[in-house]
N, C-alpha and C positions, 0 to 999 in steps of 0.2 A: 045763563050758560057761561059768560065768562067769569062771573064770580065763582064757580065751580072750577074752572080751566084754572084762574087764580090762586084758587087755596091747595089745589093738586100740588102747583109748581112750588109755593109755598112749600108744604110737606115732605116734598122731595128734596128743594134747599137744606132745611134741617136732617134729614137722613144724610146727604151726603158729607155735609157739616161735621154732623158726631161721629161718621166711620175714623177708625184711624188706620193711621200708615203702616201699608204692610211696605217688607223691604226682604231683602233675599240676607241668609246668615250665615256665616262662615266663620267657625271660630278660627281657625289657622291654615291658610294653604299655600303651597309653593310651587314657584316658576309658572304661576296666573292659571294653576290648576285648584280649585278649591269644591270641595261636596258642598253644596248648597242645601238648603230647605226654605222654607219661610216662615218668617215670624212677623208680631205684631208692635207697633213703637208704641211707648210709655207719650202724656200729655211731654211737649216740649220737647221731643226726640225726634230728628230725622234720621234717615236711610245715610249710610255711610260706605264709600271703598277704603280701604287702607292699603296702603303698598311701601315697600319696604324692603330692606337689606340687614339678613341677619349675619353678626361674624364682620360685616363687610363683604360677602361676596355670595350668600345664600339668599337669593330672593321670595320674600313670604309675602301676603297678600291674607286680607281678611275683610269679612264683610258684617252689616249685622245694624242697631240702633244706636246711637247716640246723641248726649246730650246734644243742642244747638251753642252751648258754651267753649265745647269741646273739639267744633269740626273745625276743618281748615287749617291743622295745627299738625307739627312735624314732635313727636316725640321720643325721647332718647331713654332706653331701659338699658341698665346696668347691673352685673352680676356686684356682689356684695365683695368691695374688696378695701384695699386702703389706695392706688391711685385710679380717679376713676374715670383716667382717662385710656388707662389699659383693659377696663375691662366694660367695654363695650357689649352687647349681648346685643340690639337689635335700634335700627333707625326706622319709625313706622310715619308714613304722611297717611290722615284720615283725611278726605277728601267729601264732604257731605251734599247730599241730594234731594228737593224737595216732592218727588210724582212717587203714585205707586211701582217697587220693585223699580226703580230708578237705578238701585247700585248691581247692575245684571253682569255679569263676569265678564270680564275685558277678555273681548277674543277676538279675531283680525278685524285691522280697520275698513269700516264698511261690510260686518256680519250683518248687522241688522236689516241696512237698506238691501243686502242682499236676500235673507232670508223674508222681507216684505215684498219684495220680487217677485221669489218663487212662489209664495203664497199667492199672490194675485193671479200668475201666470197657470199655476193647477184650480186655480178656482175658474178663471175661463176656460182650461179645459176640459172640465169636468160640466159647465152650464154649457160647453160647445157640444159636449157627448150627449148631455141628457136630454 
């Protein structure tokens, strides 16, 4: 019986092993409003936030895979010009994460424990009702 117990947990090790990382996607949003979906991460790719200041005074936000070479890093995109310190187009920090859907949209501090709350709190009363 436990060699059976054994080779279960086994087999379920490797299934959760080969899943990859979903992460929430957002090609461009602003002022920490962004439409979301979900996608899947490439081998070597985690879940990423990016935040940012376009112009200097336009706040964008983006979410989505990337490389593990590439997080943590603050990047500077530049309109094509000749000084390019005048043309500035956009400052983005990727910010990277390693759990499923980890980069979930920054919305007030303490949504989450809040909305783990309510959920608890309608789940006893709903097994208080029934």
């Amino acid at each position: 019986m436990n060699r059976i117990i054994l080779q279960l947990f086994a087999v379920g090790i490797c299934f959760a092993a080969g899943q990859a990382l979903q992460c929430y996607k957002c090609k461009l949003g602003f002022f920490n409003l962004c439409i979301t979906s979900t996608t899947t991460c490439e081998s070597g790719e985690l879940c990423f936030s990016g935040v940012g200041k376009a112009a200097g005074v336009l706040d964008i936000t983006t979410k989505g895979c990337l490389k593990v070479a590439e997080c943590n890093n603050t990047k500077e995109v530049n309109f094509p010009g000749t000084d390019p310190n005048s043309t500035l187009a956009y400052r983005m920090t990727k910010t990277c994460c390693a759990g499923d859907l980890c980069n979930a949209a920054p919305g007030l501090p303490g949504a989450s424990a809040l909305s783990m709350t309510l959920a608890t709190v309608t789940a006893l009363f709903v097994a208080y009702v029934v």
